[in-house]
N, CA, C and O of each residue as an XYZ file, in Angstrom:
732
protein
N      20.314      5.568      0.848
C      20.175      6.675      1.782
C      18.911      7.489      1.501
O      18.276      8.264      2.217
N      18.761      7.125      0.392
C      17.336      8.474     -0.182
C      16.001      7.503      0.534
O      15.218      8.098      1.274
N      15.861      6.454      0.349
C      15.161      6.204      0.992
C      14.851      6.352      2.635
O      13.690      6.413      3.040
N      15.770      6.394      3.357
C      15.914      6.525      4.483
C      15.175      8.035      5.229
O      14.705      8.285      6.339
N      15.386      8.860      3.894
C      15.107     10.142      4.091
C      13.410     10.271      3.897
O      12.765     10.764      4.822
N      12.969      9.977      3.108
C      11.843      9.680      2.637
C      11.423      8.758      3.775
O      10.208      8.626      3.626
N      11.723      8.210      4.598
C      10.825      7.488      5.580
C      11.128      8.736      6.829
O      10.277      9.073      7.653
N      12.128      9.145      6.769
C      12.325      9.922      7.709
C      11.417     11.607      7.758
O      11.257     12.243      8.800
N      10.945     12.038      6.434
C      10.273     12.805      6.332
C       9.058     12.284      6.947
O       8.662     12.978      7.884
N       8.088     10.858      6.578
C       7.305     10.718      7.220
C       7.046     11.001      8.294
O       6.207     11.876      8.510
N       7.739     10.293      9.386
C       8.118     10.150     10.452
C       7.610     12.104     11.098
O       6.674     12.577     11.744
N       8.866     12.659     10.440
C       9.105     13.627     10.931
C       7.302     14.707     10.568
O       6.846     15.668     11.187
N       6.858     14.105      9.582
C       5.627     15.040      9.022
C       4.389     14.704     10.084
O       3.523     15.496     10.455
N       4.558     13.200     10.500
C       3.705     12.478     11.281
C       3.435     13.777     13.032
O       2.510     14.522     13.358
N       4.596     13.479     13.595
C       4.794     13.728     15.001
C       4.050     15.228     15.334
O       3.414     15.172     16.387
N       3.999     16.515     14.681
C       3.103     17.658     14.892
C       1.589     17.117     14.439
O       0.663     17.907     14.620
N       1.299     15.861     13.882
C      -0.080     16.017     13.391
C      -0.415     14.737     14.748
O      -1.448     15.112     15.303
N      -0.223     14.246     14.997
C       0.095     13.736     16.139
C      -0.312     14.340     17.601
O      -1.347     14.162     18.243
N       0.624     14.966     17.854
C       0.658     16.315     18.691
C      -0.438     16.792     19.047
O      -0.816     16.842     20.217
N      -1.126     17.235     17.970
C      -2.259     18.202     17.697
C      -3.389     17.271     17.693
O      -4.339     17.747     18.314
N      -3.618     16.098     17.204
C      -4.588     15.368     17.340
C      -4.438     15.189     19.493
O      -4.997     15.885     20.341
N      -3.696     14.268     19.645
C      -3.853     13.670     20.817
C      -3.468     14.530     22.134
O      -3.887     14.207     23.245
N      -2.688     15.578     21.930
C      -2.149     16.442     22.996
C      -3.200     17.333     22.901
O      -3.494     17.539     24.079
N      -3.957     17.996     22.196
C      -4.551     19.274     21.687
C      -5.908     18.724     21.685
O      -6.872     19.489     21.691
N      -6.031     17.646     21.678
C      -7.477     17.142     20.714
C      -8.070     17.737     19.944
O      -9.288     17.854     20.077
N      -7.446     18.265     18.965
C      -7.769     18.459     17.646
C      -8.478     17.732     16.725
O      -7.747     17.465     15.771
N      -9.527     17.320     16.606
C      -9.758     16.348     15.436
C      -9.677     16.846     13.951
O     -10.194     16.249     13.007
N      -9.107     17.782     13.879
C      -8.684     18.315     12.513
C      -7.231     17.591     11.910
O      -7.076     17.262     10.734
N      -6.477     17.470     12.718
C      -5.246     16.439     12.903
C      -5.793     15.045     12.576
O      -5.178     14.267     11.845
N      -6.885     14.780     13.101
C      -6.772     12.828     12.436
C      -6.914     12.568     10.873
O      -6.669     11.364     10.802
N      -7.168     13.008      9.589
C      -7.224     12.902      8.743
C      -5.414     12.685      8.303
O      -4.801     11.793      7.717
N      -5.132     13.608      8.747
C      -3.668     13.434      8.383
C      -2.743     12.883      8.971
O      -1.817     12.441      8.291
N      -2.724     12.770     10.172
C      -2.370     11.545     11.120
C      -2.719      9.911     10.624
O      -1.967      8.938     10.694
N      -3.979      9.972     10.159
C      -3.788      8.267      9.533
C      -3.580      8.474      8.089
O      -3.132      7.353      7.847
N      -3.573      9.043      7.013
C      -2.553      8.940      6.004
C      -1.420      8.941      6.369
O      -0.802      7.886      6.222
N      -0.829      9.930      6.883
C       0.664      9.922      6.914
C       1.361      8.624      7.914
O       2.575      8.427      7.977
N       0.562      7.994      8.490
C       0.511      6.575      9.429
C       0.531      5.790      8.325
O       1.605      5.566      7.768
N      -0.735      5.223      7.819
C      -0.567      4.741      6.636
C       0.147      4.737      5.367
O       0.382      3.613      4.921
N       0.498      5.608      4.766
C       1.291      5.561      3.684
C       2.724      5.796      3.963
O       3.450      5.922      2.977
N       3.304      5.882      5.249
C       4.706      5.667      5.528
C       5.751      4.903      4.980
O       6.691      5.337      4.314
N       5.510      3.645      5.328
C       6.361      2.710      5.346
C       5.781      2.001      3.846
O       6.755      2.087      3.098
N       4.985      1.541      3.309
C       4.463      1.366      1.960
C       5.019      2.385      0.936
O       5.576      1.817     -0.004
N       5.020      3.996      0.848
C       5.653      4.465     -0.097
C       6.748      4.387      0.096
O       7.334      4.354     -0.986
N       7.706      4.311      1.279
C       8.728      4.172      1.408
C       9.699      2.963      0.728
O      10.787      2.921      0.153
N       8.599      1.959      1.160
C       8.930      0.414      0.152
C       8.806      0.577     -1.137
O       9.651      0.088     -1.887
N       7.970      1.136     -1.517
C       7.428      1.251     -2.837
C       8.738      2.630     -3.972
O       9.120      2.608     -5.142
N       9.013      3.676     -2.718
C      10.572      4.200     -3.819
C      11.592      3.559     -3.411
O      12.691      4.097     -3.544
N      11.516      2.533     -2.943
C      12.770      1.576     -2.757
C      12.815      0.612     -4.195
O      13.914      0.372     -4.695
N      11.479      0.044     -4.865
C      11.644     -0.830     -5.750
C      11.730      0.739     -7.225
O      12.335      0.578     -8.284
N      11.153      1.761     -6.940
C      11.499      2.931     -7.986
C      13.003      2.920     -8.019
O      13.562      3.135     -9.095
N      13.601      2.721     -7.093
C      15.361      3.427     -7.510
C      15.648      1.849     -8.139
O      16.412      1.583     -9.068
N      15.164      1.296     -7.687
C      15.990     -0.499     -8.326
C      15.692     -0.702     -9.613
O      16.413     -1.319    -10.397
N      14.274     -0.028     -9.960
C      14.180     -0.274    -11.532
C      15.152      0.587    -12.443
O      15.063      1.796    -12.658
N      16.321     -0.506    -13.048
C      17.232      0.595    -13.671
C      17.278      1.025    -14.665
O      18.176      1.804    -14.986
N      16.241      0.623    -15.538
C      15.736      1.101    -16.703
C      15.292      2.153    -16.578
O      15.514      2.801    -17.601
N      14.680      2.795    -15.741
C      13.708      4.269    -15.881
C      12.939      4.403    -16.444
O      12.457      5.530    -16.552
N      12.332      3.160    -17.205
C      11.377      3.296    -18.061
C      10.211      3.575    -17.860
O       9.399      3.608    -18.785
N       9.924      3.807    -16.729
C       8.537      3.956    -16.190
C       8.358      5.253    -14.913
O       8.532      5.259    -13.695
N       7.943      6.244    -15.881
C       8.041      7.540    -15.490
C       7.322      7.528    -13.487
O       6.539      6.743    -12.953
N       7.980      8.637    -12.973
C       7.048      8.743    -11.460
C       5.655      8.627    -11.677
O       4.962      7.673    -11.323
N       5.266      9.669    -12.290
C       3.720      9.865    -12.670
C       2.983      8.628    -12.813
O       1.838      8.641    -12.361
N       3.496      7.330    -13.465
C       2.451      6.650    -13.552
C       2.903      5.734    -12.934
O       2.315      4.657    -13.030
N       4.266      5.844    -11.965
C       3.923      4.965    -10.478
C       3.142      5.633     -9.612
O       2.501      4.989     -8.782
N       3.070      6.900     -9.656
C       1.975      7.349     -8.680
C       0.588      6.731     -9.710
O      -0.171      6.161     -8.926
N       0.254      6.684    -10.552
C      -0.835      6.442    -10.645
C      -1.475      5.155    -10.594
O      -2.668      4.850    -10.612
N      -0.181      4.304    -10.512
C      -0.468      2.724    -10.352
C      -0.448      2.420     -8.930
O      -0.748      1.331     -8.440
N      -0.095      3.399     -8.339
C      -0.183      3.291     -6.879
C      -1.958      3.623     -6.353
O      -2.785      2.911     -5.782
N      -2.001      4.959     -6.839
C      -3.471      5.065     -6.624
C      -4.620      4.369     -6.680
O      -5.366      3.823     -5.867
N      -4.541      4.641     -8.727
C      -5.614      3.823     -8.809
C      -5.368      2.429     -8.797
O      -6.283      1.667     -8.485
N      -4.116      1.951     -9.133
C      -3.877      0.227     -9.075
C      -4.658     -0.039     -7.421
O      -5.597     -0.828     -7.312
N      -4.126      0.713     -6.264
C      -4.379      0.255     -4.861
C      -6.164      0.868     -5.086
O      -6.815     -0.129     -4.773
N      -6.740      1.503     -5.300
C      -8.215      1.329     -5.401
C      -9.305      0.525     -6.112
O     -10.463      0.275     -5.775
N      -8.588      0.191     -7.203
C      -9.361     -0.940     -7.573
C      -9.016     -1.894     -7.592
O      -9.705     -2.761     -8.131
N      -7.803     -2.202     -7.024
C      -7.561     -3.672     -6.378
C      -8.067     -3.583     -5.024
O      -7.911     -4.725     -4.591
N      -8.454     -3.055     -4.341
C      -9.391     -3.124     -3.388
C     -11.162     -3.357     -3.203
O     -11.903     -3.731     -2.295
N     -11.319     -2.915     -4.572
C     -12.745     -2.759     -4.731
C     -12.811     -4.077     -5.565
O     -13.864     -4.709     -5.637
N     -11.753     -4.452     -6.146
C     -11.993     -5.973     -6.863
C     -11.931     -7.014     -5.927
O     -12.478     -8.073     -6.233
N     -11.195     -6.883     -4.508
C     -11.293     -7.947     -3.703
C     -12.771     -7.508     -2.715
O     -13.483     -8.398     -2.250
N     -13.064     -6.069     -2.506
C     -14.663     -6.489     -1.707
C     -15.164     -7.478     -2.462
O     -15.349     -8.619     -2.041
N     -15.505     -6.938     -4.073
C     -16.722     -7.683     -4.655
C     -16.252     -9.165     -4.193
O     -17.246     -9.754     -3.769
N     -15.341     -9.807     -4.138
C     -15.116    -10.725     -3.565
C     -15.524    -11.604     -2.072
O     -15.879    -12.751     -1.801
N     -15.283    -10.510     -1.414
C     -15.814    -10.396     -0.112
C     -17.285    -11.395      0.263
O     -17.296    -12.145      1.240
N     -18.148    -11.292     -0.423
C     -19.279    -11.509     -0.048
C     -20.044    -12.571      0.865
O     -21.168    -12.610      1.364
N     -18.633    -13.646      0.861
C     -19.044    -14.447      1.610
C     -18.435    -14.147      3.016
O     -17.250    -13.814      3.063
N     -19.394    -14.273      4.529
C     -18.195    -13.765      5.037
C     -18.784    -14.698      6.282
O     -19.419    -14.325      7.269
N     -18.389    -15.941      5.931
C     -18.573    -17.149      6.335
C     -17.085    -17.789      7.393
O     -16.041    -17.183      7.632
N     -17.416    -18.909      7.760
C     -15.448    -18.872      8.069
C     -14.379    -19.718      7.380
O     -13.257    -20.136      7.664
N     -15.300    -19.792      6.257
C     -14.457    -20.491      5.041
C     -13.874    -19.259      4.064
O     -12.836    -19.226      3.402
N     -15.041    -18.158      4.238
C     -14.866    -17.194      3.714
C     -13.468    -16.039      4.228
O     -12.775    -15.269      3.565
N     -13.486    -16.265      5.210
C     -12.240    -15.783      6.425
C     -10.995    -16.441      6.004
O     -10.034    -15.718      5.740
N     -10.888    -17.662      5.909
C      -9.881    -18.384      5.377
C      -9.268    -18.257      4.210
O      -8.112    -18.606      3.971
N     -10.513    -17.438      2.997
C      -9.948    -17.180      1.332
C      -9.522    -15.561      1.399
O      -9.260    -14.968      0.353
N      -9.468    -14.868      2.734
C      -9.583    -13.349      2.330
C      -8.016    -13.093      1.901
O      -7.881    -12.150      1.122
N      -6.712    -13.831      2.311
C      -5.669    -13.659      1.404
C      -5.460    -13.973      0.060
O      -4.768    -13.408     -0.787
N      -6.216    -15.027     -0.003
C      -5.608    -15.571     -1.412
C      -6.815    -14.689     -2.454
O      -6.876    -14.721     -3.683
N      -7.466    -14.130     -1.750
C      -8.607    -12.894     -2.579
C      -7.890    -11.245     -2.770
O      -8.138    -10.328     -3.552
N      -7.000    -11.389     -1.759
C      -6.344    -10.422     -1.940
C      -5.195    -10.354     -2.726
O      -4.793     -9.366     -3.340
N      -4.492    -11.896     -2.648
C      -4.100    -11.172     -3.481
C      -4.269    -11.842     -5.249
O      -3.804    -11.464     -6.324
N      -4.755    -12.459     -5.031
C      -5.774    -12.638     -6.788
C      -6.439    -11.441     -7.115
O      -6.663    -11.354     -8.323
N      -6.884    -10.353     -6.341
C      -6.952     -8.821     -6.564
C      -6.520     -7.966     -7.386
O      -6.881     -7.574     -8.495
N      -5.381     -7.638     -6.420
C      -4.140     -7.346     -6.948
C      -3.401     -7.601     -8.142
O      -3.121     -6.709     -8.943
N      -3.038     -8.955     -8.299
C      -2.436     -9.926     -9.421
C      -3.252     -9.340    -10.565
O      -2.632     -8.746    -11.448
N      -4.661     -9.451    -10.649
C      -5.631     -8.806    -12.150
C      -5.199     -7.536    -12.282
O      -4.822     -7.299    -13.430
N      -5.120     -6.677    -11.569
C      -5.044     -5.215    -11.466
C      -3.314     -5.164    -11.828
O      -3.126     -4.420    -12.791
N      -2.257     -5.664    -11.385
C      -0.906     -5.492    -11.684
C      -0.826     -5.984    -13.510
O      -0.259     -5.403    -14.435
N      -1.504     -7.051    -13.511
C      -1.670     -7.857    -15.023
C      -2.363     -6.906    -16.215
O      -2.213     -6.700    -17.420
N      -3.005     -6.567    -15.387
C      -4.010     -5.046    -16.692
C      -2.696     -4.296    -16.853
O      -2.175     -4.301    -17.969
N      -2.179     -3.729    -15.969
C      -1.048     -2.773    -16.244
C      -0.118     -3.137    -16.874
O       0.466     -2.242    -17.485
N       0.406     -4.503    -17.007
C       1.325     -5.058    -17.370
C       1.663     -5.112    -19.133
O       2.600     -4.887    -19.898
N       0.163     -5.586    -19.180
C      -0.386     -6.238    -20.698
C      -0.599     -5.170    -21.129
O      -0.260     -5.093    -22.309
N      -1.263     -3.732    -20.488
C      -1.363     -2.950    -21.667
C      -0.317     -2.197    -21.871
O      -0.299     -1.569    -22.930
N       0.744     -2.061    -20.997
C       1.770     -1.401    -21.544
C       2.979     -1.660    -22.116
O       3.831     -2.382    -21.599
N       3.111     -0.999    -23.356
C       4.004     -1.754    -24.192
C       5.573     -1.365    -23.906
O       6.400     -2.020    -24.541
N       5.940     -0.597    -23.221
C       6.766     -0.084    -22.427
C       7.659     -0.833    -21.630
O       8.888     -0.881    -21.685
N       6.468     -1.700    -20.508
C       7.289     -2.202    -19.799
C       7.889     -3.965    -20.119
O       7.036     -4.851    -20.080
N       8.731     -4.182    -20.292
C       9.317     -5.269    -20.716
C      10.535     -6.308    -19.767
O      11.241     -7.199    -20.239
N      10.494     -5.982    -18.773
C      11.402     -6.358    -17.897
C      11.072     -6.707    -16.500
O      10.275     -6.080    -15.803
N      11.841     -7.913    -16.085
C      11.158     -7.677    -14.695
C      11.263     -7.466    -14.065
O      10.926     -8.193    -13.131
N      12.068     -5.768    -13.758
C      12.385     -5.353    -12.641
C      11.144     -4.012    -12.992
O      10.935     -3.180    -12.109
N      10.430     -3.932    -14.263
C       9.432     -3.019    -14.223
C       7.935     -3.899    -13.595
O       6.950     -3.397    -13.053
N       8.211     -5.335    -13.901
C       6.821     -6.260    -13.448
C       6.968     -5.833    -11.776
O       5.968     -5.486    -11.147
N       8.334     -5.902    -11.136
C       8.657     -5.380     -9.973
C       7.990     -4.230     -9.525
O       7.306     -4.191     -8.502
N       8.215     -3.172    -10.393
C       7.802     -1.401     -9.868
C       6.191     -1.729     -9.446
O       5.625     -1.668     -8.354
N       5.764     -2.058    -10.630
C       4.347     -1.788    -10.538
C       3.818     -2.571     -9.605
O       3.510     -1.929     -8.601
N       3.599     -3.675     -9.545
C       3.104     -4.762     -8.663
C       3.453     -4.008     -7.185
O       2.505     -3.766     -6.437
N       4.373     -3.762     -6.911
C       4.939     -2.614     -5.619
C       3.803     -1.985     -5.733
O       2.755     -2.179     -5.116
N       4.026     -1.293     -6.470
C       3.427      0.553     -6.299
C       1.338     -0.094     -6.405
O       0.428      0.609     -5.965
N       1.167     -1.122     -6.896
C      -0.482     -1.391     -6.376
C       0.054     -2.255     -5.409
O      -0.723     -1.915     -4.517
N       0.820     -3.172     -4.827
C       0.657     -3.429     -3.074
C       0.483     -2.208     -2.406
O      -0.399     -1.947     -1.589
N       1.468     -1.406     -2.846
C       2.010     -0.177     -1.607
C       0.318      0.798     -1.439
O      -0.134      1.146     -0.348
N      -0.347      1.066     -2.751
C      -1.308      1.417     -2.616
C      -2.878      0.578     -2.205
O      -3.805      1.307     -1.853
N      -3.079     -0.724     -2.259
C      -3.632     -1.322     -1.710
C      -3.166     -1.122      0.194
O      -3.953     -0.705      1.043
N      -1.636     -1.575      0.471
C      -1.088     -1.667      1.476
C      -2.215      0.006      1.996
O      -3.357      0.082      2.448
N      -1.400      0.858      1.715
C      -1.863      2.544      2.493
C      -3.516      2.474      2.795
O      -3.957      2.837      3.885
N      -4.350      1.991      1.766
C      -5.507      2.419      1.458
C      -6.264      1.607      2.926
O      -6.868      2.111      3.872
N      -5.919      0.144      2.615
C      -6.352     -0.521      3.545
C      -6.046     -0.410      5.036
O      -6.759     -0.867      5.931
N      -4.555      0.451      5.242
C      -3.974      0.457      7.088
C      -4.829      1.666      7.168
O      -5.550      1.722      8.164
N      -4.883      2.472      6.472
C      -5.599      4.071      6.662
C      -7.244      3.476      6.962
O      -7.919      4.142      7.747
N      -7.706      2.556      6.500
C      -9.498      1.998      7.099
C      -9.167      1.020      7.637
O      -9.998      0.128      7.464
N      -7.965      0.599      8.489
C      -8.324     -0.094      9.473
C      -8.045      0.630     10.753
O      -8.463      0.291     11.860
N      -6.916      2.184     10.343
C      -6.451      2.685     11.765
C      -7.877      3.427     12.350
O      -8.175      3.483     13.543
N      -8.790      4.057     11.076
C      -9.678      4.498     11.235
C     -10.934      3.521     11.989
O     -11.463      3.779     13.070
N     -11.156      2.662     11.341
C     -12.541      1.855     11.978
C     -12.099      0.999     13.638
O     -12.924      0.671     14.490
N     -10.605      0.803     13.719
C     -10.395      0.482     15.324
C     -10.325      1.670     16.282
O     -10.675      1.705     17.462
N      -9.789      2.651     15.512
C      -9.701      4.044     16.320
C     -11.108      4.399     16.779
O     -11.250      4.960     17.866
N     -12.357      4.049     15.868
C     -13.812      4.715     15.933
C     -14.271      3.697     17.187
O     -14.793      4.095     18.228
N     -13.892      1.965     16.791
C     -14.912      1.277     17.730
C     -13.840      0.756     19.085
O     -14.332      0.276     20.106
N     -12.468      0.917     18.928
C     -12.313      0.854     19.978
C     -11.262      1.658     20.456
O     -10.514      0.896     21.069
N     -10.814      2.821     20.491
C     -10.263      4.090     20.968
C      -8.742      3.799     20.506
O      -8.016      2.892     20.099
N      -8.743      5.125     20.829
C      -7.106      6.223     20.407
C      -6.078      4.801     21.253
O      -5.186      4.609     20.428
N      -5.953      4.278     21.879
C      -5.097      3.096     22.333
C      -4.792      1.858     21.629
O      -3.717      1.274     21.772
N      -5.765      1.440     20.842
C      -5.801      0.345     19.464
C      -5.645      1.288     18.565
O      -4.875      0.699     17.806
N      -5.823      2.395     18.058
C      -5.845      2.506     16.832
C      -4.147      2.922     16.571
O      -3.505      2.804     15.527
N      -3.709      3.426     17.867
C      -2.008      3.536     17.840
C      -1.090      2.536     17.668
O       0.054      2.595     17.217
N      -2.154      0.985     18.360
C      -1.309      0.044     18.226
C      -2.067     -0.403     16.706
O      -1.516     -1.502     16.637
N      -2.526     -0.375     16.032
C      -2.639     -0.377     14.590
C      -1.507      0.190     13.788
O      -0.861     -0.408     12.927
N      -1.354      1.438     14.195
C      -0.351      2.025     13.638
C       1.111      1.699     13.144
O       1.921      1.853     12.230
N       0.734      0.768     15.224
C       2.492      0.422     14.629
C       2.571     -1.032     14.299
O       3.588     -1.485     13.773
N       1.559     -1.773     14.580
C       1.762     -2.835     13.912
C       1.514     -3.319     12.280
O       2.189     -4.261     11.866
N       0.540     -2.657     11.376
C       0.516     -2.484      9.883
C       1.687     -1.955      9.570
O       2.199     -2.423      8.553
N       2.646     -0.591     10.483
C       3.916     -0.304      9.574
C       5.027     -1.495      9.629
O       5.857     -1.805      8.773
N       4.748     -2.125     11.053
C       6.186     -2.835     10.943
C       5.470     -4.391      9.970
O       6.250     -5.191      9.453
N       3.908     -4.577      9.875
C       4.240     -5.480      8.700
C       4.289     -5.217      7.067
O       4.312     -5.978      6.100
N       4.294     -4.000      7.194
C       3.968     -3.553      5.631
C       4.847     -3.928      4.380
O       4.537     -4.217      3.225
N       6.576     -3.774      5.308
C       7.230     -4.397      4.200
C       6.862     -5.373      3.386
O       6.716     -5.287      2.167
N       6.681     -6.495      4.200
C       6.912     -8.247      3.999
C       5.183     -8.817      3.634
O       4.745     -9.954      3.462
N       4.555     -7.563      3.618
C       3.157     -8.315      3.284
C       2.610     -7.273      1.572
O       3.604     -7.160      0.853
N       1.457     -6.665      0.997
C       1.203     -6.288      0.632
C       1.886     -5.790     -0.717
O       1.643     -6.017     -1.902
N       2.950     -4.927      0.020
C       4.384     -4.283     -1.506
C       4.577     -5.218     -1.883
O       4.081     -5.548     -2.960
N       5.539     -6.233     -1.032
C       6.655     -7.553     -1.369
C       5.722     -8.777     -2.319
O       5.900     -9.384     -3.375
N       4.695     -8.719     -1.294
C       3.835    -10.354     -2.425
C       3.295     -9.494     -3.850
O       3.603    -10.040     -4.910
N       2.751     -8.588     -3.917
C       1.999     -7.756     -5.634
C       3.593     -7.427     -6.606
O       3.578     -7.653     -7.816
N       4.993     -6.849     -5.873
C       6.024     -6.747     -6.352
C       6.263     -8.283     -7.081
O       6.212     -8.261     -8.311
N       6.494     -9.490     -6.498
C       6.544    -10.848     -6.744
C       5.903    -11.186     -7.867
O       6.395    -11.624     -8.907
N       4.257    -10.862     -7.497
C       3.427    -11.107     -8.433
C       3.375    -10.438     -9.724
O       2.637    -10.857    -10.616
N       4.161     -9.368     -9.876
C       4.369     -8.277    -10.798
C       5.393     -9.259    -11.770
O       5.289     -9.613    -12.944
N       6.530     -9.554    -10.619
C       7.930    -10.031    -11.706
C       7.298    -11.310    -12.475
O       7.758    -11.621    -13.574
N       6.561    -11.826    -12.067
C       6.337    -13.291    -12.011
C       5.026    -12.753    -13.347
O       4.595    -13.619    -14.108
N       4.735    -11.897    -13.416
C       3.731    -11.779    -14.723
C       4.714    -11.264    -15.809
O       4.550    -11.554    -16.994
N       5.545    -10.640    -15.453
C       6.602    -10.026    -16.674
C       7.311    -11.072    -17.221
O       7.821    -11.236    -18.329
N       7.252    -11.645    -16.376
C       8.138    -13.210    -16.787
C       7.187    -13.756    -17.735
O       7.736    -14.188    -18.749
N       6.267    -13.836    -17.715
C       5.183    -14.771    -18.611
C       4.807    -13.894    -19.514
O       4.094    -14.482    -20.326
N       4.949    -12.575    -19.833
C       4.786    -11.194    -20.740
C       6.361    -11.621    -21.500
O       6.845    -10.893    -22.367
């Protein structure tokens, strides 16, 4: 149920910034309109695998921080990747993403002596999808919203939330258990 609420706060935090962007044309409203778009349904996934870890061993604080910085430099580890952007290169941008990720969940993994289980290889691997997941829907609602208007960038909106579960959290969560396993 707590989760439910926590998506439902989104939701509910979303709709006045919303409002104010598109009813009002406010552009003071879009900053917070695509975070709170973006990081919806990803943190939401992401305190879904927090309540499952039943150990507790792994304080909020440094799921927020594996969320952050795990989702920023697993992003900046798959540009450098990027470089080819060929259409062979198009073809590797998942498995770059998430070989990304996987290094960045694995640093966290290995250096902490803490986590030992794999429902903590679980948390974390989450919490850098969920933050990769946010970082990346928040620059894509933005760069379709810029080049091709407030009508794509809404349908961005809702199509990154409804895939967010099953892509980003779920495969780095996987990849998390699946390194604890070998830890």
């Amino acid at each position: 149920m707590g989760i439910f609420k926590i998506f439902v706060f989104f939701i509910i935090a979303y709709i006045p910034t919303r409002i104010g962007f598109i009813e009002y044309g406010n552009t003071n409203f879009l900053p917070l309109m695509i975070m709170l778009a973006a990081f919806a349904v990803p943190v939401t996934v992401l305190m879904f695998f927090f309540e499952i870890n039943l150990f507790r061993n792994i304080p909020f604080y440094k799921v927020i921080k594996y969320f952050v910085l795990g989702g920023a430099l697993s992003l900046i580890l798959a540009i450098l990747y990027f470089t080819v952007q060929t259409y062979e290169g198009a073809l590797l941008i998942g498995l770059i993403e998430e070989v990304a990720k996987a290094v960045i969940v694995a640093i966290f993994l290995f250096k902490s002596k803490k986590s030992n289980y794999i429902l903590n290889g679980l948390l974390v691997g989450a919490a850098v999808g969920a933050g990769f997941a946010a970082f990346e829907t928040a620059g894509y609602i933005l760069r379709f919203g810029l080049n091709n208007g407030l009508q794509t960038m809404l349908e961005i909106i809702k199509l990154r939330g409804f895939l967010a579960p099953g892509g980003h959290v779920a495969w780095a969560a996987i990849e998390g258990a699946a390194l604890m396993y070998v830890k």
